[in-house]
PAVEXKOL-421456 format. One record per residue: residue in one letter; residue number from 1; z, y, x of N, C-alpha, C in turn. Coordinates in steps of 0.02 Angstrom, whole numbers, m for minus. Each point is the difference from the previous one (the first is absolute). Layout:
// residues N
type|seq|n_pz|n_py|n_px|ca_pz|ca_py|ca_px|c_pz|c_py|c_px
a|NUM|Z|Y|X|Z|Y|X|Z|Y|X
...
***
This chain:
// residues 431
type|seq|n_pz|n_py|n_px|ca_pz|ca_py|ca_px|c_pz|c_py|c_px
x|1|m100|m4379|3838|55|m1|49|65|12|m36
x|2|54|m41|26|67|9|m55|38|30|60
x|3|30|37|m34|68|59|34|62|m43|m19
x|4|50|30|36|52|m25|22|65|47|m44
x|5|28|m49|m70|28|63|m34|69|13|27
x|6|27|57|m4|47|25|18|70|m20|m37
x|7|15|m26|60|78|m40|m17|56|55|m59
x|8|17|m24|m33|37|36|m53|74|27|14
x|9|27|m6|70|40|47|12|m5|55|39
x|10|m68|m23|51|m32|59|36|m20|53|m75
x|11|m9|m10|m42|m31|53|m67|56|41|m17
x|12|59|m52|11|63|37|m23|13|45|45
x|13|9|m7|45|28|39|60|m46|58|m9
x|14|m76|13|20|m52|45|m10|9|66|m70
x|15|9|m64|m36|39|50|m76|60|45|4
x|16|54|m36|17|64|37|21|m21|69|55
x|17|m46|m24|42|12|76|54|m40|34|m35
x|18|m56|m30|m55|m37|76|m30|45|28|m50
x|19|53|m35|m16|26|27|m41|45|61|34
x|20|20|m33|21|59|52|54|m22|66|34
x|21|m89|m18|10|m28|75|3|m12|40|m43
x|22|m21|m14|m47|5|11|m72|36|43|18
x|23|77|m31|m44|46|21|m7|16|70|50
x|24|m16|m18|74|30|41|46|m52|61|m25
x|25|m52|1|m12|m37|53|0|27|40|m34
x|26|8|m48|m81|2|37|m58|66|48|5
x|27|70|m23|56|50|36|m24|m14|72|52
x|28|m45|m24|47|m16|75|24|m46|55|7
x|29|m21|m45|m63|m42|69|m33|48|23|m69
x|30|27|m40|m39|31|15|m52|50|31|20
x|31|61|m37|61|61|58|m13|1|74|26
x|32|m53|8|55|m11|81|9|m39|39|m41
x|33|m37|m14|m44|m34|3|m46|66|21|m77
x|34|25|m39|m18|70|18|m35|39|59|43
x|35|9|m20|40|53|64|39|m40|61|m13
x|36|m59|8|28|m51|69|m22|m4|24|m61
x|37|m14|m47|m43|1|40|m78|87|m12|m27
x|38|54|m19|40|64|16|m12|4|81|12
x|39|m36|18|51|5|83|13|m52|53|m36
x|40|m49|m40|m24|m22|61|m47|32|31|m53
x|41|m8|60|m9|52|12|m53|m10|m7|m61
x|42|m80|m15|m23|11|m41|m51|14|m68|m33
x|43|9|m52|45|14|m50|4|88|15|1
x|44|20|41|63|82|12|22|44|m4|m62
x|45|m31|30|m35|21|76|m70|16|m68|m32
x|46|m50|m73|m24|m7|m37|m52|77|m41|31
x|47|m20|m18|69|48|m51|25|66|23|m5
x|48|7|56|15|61|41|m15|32|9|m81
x|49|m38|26|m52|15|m24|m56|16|m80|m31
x|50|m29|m28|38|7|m81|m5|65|m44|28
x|51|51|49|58|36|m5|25|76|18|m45
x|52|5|65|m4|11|30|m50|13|m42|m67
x|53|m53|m4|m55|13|m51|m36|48|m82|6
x|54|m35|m15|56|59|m73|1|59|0|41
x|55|22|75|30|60|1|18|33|17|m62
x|56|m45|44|m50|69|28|m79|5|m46|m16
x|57|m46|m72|m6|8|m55|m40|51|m41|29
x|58|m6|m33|57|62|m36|33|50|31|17
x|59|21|77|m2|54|34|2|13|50|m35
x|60|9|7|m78|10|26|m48|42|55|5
x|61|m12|47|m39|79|84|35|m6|9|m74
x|62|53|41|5|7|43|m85|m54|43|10
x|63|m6|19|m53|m38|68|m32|m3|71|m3
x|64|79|m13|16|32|80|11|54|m7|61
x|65|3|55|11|60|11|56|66|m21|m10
x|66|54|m13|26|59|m20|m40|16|87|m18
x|67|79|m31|m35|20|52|m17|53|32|10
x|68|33|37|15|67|12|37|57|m46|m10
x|69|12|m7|64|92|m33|m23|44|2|m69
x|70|0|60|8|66|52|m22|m64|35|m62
x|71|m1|m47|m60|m42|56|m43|34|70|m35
x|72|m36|48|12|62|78|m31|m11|m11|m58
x|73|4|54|m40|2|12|m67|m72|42|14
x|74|m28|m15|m62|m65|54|2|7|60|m22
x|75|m29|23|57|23|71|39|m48|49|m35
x|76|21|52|m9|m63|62|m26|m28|40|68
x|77|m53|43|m16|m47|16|50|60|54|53
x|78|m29|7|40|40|59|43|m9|44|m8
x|79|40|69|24|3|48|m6|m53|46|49
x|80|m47|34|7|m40|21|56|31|43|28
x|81|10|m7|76|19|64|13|m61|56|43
x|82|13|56|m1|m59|39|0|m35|10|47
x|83|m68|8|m9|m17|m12|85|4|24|48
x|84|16|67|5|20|44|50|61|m31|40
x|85|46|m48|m32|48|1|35|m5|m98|31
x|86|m45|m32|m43|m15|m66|26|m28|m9|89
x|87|37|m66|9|m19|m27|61|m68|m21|11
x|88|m26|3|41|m66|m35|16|24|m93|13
x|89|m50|m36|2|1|m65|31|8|m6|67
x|90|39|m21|32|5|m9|64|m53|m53|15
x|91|m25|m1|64|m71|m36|7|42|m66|42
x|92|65|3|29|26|m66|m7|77|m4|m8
x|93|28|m49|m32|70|m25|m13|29|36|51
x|94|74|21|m31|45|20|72|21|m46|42
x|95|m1|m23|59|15|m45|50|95|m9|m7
x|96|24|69|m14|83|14|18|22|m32|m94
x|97|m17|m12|m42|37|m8|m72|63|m59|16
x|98|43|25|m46|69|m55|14|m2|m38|m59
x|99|m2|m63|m19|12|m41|m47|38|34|m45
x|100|m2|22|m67|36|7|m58|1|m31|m51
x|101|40|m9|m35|m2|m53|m81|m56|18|m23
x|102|m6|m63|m46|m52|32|m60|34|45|m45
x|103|m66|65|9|38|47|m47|9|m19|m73
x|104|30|38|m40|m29|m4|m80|m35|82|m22
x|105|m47|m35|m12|m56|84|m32|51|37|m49
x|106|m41|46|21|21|73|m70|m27|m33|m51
x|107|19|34|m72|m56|m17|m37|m66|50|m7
x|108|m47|m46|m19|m73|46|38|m28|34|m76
x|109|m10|55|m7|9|59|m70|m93|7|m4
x|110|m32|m4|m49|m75|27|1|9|84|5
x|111|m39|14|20|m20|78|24|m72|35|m5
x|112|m23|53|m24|m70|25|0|20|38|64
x|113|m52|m21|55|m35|41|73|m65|15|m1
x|114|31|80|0|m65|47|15|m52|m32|57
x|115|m67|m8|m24|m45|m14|59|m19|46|62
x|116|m14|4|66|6|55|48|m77|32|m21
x|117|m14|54|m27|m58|47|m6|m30|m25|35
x|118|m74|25|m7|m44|m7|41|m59|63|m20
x|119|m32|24|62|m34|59|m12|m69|m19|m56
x|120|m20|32|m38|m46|8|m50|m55|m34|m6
x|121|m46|m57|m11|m56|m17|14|m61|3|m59
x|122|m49|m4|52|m44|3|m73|m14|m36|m47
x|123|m14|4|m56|m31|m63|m81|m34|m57|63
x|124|17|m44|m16|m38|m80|42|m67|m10|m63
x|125|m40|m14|42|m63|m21|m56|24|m71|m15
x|126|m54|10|m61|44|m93|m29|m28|m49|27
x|127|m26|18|56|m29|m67|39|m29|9|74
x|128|6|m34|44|m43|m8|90|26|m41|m4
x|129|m58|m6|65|m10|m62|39|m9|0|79
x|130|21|m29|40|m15|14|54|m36|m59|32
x|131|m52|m17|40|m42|m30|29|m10|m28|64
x|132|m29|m33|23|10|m3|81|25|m34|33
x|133|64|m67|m39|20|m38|19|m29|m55|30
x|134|6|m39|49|0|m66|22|46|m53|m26
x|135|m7|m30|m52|63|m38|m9|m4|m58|12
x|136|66|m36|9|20|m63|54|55|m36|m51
x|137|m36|m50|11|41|m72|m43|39|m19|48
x|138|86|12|m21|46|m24|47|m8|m58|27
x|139|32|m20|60|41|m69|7|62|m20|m23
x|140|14|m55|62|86|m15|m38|38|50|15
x|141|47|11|m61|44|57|m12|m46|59|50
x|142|m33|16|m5|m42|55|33|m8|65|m48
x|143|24|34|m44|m15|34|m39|14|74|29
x|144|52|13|24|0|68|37|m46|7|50
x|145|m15|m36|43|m62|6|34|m43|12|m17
x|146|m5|m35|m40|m98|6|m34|30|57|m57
x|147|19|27|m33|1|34|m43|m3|85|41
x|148|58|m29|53|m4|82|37|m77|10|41
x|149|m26|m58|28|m64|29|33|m63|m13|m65
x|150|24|m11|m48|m64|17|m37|31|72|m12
x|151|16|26|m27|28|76|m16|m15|28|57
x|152|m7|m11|63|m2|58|76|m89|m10|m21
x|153|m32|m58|4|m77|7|m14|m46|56|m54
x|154|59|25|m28|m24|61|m40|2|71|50
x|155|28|m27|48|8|80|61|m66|m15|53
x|156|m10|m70|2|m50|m21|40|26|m29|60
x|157|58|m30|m10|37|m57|34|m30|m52|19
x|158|m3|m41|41|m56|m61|11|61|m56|17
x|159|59|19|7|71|m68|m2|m18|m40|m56
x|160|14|m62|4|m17|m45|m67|107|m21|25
x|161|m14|m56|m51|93|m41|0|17|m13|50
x|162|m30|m62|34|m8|m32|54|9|57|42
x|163|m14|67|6|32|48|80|60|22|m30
x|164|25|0|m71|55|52|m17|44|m75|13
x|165|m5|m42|m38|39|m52|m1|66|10|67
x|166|m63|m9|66|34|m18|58|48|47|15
x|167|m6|68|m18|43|52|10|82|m14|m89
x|168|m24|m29|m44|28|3|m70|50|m38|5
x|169|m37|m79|34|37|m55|m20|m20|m46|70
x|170|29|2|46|m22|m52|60|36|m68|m2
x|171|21|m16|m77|18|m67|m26|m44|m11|m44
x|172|m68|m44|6|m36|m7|m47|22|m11|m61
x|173|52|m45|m15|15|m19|m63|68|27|m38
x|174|m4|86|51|66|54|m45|m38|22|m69
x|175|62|0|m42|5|m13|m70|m37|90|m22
x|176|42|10|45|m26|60|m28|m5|107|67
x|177|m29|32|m42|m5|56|60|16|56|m35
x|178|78|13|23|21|64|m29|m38|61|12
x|179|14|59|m63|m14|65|m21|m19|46|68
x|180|65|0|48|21|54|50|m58|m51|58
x|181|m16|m78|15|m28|m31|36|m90|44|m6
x|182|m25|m8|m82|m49|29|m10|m13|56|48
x|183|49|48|m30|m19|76|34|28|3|66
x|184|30|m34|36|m33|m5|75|m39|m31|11
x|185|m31|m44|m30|m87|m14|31|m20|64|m4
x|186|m22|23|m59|m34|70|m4|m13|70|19
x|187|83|m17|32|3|60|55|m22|4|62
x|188|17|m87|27|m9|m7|82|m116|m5|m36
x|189|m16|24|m43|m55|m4|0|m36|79|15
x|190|46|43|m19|m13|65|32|m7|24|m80
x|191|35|m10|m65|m9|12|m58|80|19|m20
x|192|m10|40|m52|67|22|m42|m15|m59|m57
x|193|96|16|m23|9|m56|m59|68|19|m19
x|194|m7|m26|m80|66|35|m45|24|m66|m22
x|195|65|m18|m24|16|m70|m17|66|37|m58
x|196|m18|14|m67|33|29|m34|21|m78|m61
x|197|65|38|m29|5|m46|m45|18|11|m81
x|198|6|m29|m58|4|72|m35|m93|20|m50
x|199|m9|m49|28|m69|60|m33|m15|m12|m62
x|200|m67|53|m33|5|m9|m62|m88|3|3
x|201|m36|m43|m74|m52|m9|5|m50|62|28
x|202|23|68|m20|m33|47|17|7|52|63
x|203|53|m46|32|m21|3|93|m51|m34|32
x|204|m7|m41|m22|m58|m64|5|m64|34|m6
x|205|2|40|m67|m59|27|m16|m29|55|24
x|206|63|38|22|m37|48|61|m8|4|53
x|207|41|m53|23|m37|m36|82|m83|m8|m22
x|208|2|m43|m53|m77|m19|m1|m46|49|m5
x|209|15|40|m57|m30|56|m19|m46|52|44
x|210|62|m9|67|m9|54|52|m27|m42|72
x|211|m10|m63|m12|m31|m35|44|27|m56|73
x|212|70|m10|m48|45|m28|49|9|m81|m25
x|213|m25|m58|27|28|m41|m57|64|m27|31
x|214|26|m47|m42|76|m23|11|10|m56|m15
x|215|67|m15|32|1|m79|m8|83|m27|m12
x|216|0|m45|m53|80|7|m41|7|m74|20
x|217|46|2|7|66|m56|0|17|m21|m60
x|218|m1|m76|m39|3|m28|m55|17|m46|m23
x|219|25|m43|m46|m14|m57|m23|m40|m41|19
x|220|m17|m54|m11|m51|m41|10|21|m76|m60
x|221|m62|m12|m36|15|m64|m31|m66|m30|17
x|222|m41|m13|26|m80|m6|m14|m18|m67|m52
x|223|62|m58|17|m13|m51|m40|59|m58|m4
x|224|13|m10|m70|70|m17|m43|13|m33|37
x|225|m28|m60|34|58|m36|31|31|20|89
x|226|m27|55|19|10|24|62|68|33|15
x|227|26|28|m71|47|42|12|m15|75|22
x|228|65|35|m35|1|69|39|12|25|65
x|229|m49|45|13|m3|28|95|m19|63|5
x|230|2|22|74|m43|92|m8|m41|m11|30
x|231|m46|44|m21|m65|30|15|m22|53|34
x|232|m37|45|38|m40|40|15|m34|22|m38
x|233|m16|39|m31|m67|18|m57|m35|70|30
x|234|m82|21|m5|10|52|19|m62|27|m48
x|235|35|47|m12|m16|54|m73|m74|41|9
x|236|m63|3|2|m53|33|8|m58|44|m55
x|237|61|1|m76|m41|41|m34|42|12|m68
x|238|m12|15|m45|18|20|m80|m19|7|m62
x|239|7|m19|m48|m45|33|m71|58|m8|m57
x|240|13|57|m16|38|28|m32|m37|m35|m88
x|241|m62|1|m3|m25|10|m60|6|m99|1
x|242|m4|m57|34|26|m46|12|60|m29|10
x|243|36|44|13|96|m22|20|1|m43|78
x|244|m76|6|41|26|m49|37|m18|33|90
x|245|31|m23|26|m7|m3|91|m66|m45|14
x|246|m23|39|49|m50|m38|45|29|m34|62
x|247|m7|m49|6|49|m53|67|m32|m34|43
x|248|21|3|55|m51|m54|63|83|m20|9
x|249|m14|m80|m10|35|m44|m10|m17|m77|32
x|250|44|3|82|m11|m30|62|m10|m94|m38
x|251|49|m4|m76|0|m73|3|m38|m21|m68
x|252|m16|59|m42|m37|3|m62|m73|22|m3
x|253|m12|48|70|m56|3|m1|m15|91|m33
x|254|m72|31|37|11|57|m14|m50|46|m73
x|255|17|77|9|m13|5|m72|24|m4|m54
x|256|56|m30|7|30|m12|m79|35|50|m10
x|257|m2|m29|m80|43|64|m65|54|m14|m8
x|258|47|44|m2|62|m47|m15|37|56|m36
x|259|22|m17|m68|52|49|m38|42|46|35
x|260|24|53|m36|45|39|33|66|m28|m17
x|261|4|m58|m74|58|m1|8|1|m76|37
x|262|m35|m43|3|20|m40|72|4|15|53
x|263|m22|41|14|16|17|64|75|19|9
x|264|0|31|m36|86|60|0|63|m57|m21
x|265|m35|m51|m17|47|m48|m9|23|m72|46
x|266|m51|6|21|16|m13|73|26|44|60
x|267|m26|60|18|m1|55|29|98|m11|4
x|268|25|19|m47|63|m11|m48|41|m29|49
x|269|13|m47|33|2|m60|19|11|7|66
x|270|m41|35|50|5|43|53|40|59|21
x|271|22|25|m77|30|77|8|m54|50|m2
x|272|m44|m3|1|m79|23|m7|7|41|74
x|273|m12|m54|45|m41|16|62|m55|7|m8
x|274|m12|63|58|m74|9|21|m17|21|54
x|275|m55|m25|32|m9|24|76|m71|56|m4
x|276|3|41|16|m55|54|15|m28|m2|81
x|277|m41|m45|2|m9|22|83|m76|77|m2
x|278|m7|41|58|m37|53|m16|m34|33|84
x|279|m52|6|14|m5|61|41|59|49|22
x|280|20|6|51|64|48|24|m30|56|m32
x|281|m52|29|0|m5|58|m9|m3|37|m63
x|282|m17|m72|m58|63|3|m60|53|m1|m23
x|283|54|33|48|57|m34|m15|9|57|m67
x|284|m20|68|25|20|39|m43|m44|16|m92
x|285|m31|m57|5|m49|m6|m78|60|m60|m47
x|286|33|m45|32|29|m48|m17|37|21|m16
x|287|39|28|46|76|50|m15|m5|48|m71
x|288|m70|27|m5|7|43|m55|m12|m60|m76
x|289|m23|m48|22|m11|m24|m62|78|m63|m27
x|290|34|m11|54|55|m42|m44|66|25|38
x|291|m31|69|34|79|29|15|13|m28|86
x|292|43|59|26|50|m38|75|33|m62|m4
x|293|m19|m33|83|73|m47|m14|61|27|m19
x|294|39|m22|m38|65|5|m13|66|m60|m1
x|295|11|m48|11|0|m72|m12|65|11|m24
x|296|42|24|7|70|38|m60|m50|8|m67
x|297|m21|37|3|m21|23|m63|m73|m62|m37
x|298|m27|m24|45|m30|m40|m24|30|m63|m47
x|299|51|m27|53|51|m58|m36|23|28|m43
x|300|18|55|m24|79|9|m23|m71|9|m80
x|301|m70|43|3|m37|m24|m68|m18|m62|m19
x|302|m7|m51|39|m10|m81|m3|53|m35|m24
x|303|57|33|m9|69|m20|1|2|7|m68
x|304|m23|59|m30|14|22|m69|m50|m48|m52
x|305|m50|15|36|m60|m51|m44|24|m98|3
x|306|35|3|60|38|m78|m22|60|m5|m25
x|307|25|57|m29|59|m9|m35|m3|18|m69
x|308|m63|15|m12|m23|m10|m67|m27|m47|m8
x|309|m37|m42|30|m52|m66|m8|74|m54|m29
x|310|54|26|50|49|m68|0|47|10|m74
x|311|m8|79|0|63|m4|m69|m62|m41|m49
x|312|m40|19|0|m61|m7|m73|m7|m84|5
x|313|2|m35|53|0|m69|4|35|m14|48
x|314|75|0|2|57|m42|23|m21|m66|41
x|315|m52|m56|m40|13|m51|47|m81|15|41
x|316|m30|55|m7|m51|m5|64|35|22|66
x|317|m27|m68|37|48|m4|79|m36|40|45
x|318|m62|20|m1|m32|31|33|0|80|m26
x|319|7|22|m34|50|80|m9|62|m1|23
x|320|52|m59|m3|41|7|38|m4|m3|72
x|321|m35|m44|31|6|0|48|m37|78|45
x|322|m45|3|m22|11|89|m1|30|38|14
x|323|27|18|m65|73|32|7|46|m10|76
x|324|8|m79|5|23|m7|71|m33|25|43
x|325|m59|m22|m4|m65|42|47|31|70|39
x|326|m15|36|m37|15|82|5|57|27|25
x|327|38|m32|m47|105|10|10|m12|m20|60
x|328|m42|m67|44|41|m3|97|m53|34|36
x|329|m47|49|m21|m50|56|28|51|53|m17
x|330|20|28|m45|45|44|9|97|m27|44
x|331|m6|m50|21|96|m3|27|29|m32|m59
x|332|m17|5|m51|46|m28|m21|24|m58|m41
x|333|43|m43|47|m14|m71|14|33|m31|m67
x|334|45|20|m2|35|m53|m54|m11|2|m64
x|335|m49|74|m16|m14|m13|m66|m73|m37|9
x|336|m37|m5|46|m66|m25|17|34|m81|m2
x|337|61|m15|18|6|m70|11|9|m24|m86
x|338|11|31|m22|41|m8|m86|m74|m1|m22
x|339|m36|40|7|m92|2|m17|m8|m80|10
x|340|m3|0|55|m47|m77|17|19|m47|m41
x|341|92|6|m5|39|m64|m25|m24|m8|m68
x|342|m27|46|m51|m18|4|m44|m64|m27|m10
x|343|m32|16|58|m69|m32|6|m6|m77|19
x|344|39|m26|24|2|m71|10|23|m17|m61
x|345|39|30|m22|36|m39|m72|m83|m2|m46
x|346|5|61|m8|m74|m12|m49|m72|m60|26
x|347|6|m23|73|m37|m51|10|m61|43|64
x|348|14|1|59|m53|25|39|m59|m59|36
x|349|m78|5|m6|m27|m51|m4|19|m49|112
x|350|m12|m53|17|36|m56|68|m51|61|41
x|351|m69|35|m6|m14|16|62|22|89|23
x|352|42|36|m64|23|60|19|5|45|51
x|353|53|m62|36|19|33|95|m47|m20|29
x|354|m53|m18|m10|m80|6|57|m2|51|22
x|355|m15|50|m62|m17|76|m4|40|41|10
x|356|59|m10|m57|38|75|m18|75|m21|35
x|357|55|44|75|34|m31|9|62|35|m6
x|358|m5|53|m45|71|28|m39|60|m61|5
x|359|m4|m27|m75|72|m6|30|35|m44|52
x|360|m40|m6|45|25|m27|55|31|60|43
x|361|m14|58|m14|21|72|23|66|5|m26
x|362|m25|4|m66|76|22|m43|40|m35|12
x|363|15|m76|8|43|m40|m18|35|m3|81
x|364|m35|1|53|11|37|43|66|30|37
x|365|m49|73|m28|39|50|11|69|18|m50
x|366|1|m57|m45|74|m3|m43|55|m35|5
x|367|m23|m55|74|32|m30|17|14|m89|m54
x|368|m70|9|m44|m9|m42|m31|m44|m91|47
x|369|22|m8|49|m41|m34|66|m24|m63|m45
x|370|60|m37|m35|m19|m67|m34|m74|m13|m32
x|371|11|76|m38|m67|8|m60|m53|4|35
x|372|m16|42|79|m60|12|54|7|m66|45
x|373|29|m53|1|m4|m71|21|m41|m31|m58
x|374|27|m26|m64|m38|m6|m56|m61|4|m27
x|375|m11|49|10|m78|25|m24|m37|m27|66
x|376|7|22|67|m20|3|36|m31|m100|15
x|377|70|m27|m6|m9|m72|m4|m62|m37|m39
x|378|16|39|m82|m37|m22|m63|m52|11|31
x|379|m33|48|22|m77|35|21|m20|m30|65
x|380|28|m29|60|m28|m37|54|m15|m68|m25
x|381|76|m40|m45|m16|m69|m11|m66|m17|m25
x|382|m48|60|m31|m68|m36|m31|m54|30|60
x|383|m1|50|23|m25|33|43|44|2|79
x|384|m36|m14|49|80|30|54|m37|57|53
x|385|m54|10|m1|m31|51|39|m9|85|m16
x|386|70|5|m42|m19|58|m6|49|21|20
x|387|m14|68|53|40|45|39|58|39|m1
x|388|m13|30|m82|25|34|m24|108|m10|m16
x|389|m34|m76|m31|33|m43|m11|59|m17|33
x|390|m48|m31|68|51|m3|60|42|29|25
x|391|m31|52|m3|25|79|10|85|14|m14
x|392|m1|9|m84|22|m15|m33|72|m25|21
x|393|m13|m89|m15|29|m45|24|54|21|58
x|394|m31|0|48|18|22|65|68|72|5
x|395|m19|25|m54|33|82|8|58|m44|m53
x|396|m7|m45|m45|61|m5|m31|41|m51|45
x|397|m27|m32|34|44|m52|42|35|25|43
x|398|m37|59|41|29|46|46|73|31|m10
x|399|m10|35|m68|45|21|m21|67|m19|m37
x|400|m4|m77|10|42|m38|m43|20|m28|94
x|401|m14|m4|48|2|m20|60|m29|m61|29
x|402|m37|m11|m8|m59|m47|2|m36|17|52
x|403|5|0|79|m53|37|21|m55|m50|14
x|404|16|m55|25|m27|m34|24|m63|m17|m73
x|405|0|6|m39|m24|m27|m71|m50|63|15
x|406|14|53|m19|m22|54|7|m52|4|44
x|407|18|3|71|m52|m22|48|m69|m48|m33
x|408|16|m65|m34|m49|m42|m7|m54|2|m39
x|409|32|61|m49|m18|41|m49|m73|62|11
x|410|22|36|41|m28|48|40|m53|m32|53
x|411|12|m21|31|m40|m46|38|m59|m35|m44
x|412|27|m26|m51|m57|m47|m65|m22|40|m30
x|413|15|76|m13|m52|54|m35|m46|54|64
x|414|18|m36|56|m57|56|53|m22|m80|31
x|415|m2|m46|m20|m57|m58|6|m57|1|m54
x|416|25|18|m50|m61|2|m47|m27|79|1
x|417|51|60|2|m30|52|5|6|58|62
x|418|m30|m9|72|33|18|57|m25|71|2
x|419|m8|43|m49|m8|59|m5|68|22|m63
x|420|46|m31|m17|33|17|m37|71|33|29
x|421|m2|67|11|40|53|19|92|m41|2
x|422|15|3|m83|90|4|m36|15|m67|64
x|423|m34|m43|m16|4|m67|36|9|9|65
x|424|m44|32|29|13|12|82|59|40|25
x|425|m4|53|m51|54|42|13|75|m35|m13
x|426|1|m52|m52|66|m26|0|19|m58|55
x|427|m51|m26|5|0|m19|77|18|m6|64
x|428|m22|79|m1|32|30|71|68|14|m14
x|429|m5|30|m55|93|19|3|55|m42|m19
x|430|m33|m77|4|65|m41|m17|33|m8|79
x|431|72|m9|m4|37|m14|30|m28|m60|73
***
């Protein structure tokens, strides 16, 4: 029996609609399928680094920050003044400041400052360790998160990133989670916490010693072509008879050894922050081992130790910037602004103002607005989501009479961070 073959455009047509189902299937299983592992965070983390990369490539930035207008003459260290009579940091800009010239600095004199005592402690053995951790391989820019709730998992914390995050950073892709941000997680957790700065390897060692671990603010290089950034690190042991720290390390991974003098050389870099979070009912074991708050007296020894780092190496920008550091924790602005200027001259690395936002303070409060437009500019044009920044921005436009700028400003740093206080508060009180 012979069949009847099938006309050759009826085949075509038949072809085309299987194709088209095909097709239709395939894009809806594939594009929700992509969208889903767009949100895992290990996939997120890659795509995000991948992003990252070909925006530095098709939009290239310098290397360093610019550098002042108006370059001074290189300036010598400042003079300390003593701590009894130093200002504290005001926790925000004065709203009332009147535009003034740019000043011209004193000249800044090196000085030996007495360190503030501290009561007696005992010989540290040349080595502990402390145990117990859960440790957690960050996400993107996730490092204070995961670094601070691996450190609470030694109290028997059960928060992982992902719950601190939402309280840290409710902009997934903020650059970064300040010092003072940390230790209110830790508090609204029903925990005490110290955020000192200043320190020296063998504060470290008797936190550990005595069963507290800690977690420093740092450098970061992990790999040559990434560039310099900060870190989270958090400190969980010692061996003296080794030279090195024990580290649970959110993006390196935990356990590791790491020199005392890498560390401190990075550490460096920070001003040697450190966060102690603790049991309330330690407050008074902590206190005996690295001393009362004092934050006069704390800056004003951090001050001395960067004004030796800077005489001994002039073009390290990060002892200078230090120096600035401290000088606008203690008030005083214009030699903190002469600090920084020194520090840009010597070369400060494009992601600086992520983290550290001195001299946007100093320059500020000196009536220096151009230089806190500047930086502020340099640091959004490669990045624009950071708060701080905006912040920033906003308070110099204000003050130059800009309100409306100002507004757009403030508004664009409580979109990315709607828990961010300076921002709200400048907010309300604009005109």
């Amino acid at each position: 029996m012979r069949t009847r073959a099938m006309k050759p455009m009826a085949i075509k047509r038949s072809s085309r609609r299987h194709i088209r189902r095909y097709v239709a299937l395939a894009l809806a299983l594939v594009i929700p399928t992509c969208w889903a592992l767009s949100q895992w965070p290990p996939v997120a983390w890659r795509l995000k680094a991948l992003e990252a990369e070909v925006r530095d490539a098709l939009f290239p930035h310098p290397d360093t920050l610019p550098t002042p207008a108006q370059v001074p003459q290189i300036a010598r260290m400042p003079t300390a003044t003593p701590a009894a009579t130093a200002s504290p940091l005001p926790l925000r800009p004065s709203q009332t400041l009147e535009a003034t010239a740019s000043p011209t600095a004193r000249p800044l004199e090196p000085t030996d400052v007495p360190s503030p005592t501290t009561s007696p402690t005992p010989t540290l053995p040349e080595a502990a360790t402390l145990t117990g951790f859960i440790h957690q391989y960050q996400t993107w820019n996730n490092c204070g998160p995961a670094t601070l709730t691996t450190a609470l998992t030694y109290y028997g914390r059960a928060e992982r990133q992902a719950d601190a995050a939402r309280f840290l950073k409710p902009d997934w892709d903020d650059k970064n989670v300040s010092p003072n941000e940390m230790a209110a997680y830790v508090q609204q957790l029903g925990y005490g916490v110290t955020v000192r700065v200043g320190g020296t390897p063998d504060d470290l060692k008797r936190l550990i010693a005595d069963g507290f671990p800690v977690i420093v603010e740092k450098g970061f290089e992990p790999e040559p072509d990434k560039g310099w950034m900060g870190h989270y690190l958090l400190l969980s042991g010692y061996d003296d008879t080794q030279g090195i720290f024990i580290t649970q390390d959110s993006y390196l991974g935990p356990d590791r050894r790491v020199s005392y003098s890498e560390i401190d050389k990075y550490w460096q870099q920070f001003n040697r922050l450190f966060i102690v979070p603790y049991p309330l009912d330690d407050a008074r074991r902590v206190e005996s081992l690295i001393g009362p708050e004092n934050a006069s007296a704390m800056h004003e020894k951090a001050l001395a130790t960067a004004q030796t780092e800077a005489a001994t190496d002039p073009k390290d920008a990060f002892a200078w910037f230090n120096v600035g550091t401290n000088l606008t924790a203690l008030g005083r602005y214009d030699e903190a602004a002469t600090a920084y200027d020194q520090a840009r001259l010597a070369g400060l690395p494009w992601r600086m103002l992520w983290y550290q936002f001195g001299p946007y303070q100093a320059y500020y409060e000196t009536g220096r607005y151009e230089d806190v437009i500047a930086l502020a500019h340099a640091t959004l044009n490669v990045m624009d989501d950071l708060e701080e920044s905006r912040y920033w921005l906003g308070m110099a436009q204000l003050a130059q009479g800009n309100t409306d700028a100002a507004r757009r400003e403030f508004e664009s740093a409580l979109a990315f961070n709607p828990n961010f206080a300076p921002a709200r508060e400048a907010l309300e009180n604009l005109p």
